[in-house]
Every structure is written in C-alpha cells, then in structure tokens.
C-alpha positions as CSV (number, residue, x, y, z in Angstrom):
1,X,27.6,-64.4,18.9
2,X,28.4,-61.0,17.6
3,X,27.4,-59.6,14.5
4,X,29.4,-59.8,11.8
5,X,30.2,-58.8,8.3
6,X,32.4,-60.2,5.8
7,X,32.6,-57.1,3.4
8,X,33.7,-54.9,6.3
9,X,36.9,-57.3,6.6
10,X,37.5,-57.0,3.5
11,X,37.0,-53.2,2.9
12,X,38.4,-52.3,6.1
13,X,41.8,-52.0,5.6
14,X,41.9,-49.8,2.1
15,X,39.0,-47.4,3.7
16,X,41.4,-46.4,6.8
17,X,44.3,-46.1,4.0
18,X,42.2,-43.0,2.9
19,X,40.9,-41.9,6.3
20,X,44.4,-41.4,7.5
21,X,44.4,-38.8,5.4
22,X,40.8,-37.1,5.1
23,X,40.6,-37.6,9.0
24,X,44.5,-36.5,9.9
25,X,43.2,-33.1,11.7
26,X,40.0,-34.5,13.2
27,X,39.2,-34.9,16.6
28,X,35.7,-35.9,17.1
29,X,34.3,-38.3,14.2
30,X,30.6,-39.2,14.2
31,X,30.2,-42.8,11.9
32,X,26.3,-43.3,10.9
33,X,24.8,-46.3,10.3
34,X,28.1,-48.3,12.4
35,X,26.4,-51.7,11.6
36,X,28.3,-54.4,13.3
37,X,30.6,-52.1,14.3
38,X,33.5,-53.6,12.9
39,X,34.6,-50.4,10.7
40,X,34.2,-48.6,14.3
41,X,36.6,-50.9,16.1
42,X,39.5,-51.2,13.7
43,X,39.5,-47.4,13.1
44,X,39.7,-46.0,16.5
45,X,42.2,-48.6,17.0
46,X,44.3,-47.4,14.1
47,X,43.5,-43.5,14.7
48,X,44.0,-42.9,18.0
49,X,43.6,-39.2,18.0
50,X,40.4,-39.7,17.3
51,X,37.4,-40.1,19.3
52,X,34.6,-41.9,17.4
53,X,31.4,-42.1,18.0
54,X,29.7,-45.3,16.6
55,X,25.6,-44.6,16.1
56,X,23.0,-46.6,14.7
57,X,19.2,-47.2,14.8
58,X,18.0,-48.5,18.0
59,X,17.3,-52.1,16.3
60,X,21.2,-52.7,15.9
61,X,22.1,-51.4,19.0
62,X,22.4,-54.3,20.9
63,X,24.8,-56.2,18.9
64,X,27.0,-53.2,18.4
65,X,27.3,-52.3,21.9
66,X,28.5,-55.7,22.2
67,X,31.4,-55.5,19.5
68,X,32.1,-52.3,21.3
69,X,32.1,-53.2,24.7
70,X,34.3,-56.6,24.1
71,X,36.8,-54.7,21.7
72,X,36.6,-51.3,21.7
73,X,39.0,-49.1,23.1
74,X,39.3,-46.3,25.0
75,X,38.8,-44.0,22.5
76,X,35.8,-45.4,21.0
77,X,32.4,-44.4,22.3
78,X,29.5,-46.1,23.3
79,X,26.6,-46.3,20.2
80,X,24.0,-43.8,20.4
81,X,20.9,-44.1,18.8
82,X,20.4,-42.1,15.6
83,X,17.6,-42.2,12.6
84,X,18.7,-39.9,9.8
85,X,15.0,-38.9,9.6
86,X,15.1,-37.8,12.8
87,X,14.9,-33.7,13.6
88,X,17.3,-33.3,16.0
89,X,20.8,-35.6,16.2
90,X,21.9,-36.3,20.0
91,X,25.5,-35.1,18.3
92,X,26.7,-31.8,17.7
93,X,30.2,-30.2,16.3
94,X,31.8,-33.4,14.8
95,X,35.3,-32.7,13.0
96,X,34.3,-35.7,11.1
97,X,31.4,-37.9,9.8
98,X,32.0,-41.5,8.6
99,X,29.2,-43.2,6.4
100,X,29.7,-46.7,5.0
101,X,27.1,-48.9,2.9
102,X,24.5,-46.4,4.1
103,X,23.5,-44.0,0.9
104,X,21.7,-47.0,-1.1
105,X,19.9,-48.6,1.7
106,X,17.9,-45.2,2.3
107,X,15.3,-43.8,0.0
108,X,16.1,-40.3,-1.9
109,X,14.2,-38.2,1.0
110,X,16.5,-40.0,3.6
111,X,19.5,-39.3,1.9
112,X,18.6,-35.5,1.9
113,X,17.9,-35.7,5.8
114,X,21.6,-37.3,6.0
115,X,23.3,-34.5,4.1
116,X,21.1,-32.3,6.0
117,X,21.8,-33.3,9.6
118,X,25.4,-34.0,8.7
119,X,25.4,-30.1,7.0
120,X,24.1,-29.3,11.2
121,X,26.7,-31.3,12.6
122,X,29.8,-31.2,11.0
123,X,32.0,-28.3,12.0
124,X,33.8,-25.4,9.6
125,X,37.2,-27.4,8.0
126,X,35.2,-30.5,9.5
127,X,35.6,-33.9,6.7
128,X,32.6,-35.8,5.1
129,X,33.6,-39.6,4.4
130,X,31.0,-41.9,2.2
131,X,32.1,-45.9,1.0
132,X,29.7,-47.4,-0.9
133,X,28.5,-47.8,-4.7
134,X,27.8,-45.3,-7.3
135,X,26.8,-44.4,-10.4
136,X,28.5,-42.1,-12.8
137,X,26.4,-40.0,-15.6
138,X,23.6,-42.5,-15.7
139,X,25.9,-45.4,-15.6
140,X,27.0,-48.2,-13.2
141,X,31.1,-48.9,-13.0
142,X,30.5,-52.4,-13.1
143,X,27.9,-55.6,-13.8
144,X,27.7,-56.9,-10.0
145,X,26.8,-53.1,-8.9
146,X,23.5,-53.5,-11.7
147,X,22.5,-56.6,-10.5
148,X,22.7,-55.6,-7.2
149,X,20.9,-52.2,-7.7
150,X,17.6,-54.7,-9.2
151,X,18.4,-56.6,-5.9
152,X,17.8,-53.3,-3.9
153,X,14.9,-52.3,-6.0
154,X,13.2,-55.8,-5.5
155,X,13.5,-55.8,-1.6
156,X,12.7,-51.8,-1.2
157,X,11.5,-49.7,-4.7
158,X,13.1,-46.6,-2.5
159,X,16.5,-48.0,-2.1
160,X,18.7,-47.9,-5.1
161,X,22.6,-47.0,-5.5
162,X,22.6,-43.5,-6.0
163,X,24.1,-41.1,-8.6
164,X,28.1,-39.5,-7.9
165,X,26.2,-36.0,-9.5
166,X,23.4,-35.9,-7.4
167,X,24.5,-36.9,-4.5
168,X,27.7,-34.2,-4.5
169,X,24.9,-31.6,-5.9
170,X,23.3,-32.3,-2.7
171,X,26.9,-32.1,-0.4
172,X,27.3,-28.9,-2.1
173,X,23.6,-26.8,-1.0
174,X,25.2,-27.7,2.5
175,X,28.7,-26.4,2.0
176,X,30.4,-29.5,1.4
177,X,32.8,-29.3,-1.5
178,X,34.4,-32.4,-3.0
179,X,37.8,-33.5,-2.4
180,X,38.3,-36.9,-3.6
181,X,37.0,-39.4,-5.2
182,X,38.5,-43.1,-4.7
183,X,38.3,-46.4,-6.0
184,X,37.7,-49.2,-3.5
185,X,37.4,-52.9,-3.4
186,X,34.1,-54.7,-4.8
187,X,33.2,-51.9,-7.2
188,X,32.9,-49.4,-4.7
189,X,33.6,-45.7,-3.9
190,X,35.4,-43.5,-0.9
191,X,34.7,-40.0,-1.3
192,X,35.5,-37.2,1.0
193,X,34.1,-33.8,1.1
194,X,35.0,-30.8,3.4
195,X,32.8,-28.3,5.4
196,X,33.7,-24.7,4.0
C-alpha cells in the first residue's frame, strides 16, 4: 500500500492555485522533503512545463518511488535522496524549489542549511515556494497551530513552527526577496520568494 496523506488531498488543490503563478516561468523545480509524493504527482500533472524533481531522505524513498513509478508522469522525475544537512545537494540550477510541511519538522540549524543549499541551487529569477504554519510577531494565527506547536515540542524540543520574520530574514542573507504571502487551508501559509 502506498503512503498516504490526507492533508496533502486536501491542501493540494489551493497550493497549485498559487504555483501556477509563482512557477509560470520555471522549468526545472526541485520539491524537498516530497513525502508521499502526492503534492509531486498532482503538480507535474497540472504543470506540464515543468519538470519536477521529487527528493527526500533515503528512509521515504521507497514508498515515494512507488507513488512515482505507479502515477507519475513523464515529466516527473525519479526521487533522489537529499538531507538538508547535507554539504553538497545532488541538484544544481533549479528555476524553482517546492517545500511543504518541512520548515517545523527541522530544528533552527536545519532550517538555515535549507535556505542555504536552496540559496546554492536556485537560479537568478529562479522562485522559492514554502506551505506550512507560521507565526507572526510572536504570535500563532490560530488555536490548533499552538496546540500543535506543544505537540512538536513534546515529540522533538528542536522542532517548532517557525517565525514569518525570521524565517524571511533568513531568505533575505541569501538573496531571496519576498513576494507573497498566502493564506491556505488548516491555518496555514504559501509564501513565495524570488532569487535576485
């Protein structure tokens, strides 16, 4: 049985409203942390001038090759393996990165290794693309995201949903500037930098 996630259903749909967009002069998008690759699937589906490359760390590789190889198309890639902590990324001159759900499971150094290798990988005009929660000035946008930042903190004290100011400070020492910020389903965020 494949894996399989019942947020990315639902979420699926509104992200690709707003990738259309961010991603409408891409060519190559790199997508870290693919998951079950569900987002994977139903965006190179829906993009077809885009080729996307699904990666993930080795210990979901299996069951998103899978997904891939039963319903991928022609345009999507096979997974490669990448740690954000890693050194050197097997992927070089991306026109786009994809990120969802990613930012809060990693701890604070690991966040500055993604902005990092993505600030090595993503090209000059190139699109930065991150779903997930945040907080704003201190503060979470709703109840469920607090209880489930204490739910993060119990299960790893590194993990936490991050804050919007920080985390763009950080986009910003490596050239990103901001160019959106979106409401999405479930109390969560889609926002879009570009490469300078």
């Amino acid at each position: 049985m494949l894996p399989f996630s019942e947020a990315c259903e639902r979420n699926k749909h509104p992200i690709l409203d707003v990738l259309r967009g961010a991603f409408a002069h891409a060519g190559e998008v790199l997508e870290i942390g693919s998951g079950t690759g569900q987002h994977a699937v139903h965006f190179a589906r829906h993009l077809p001038h885009l080729v996307w490359q699904p990666t993930d760390r080795a210990e979901y590789l299996p069951g998103l090759a899978a997904r891939i190889a039963l319903e991928g198309g022609d345009n999507l890639r096979s997974p490669l393996e990448l740690d954000v902590t890693q050194a050197y990324w097997s992927f070089d001159g991306a026109d786009a990165v994809f990120s969802a759900n990613t930012l809060h499971i990693m701890s604070w150094p690991e966040v500055e290794r993604f902005f990092a290798g993505v600030g090595r990988v993503l090209t000059t005009g190139g699109a930065l693309a991150v779903y997930g929660p945040f907080r704003y000035g201190g503060r979470y946008t709703s109840a469920s995201n607090e209880q489930f930042d204490l739910g993060l903190h119990e299960r790893d004290p590194a993990s936490g949903i991050r804050d919007f100011e920080a985390v763009d400070a950080l986009a910003r020492t490596r050239g990103l500037t901001l160019l959106s910020d979106q409401p999405m389903p479930a109390n969560n965020q889609l926002i879009t930098w570009r490469r300078e």
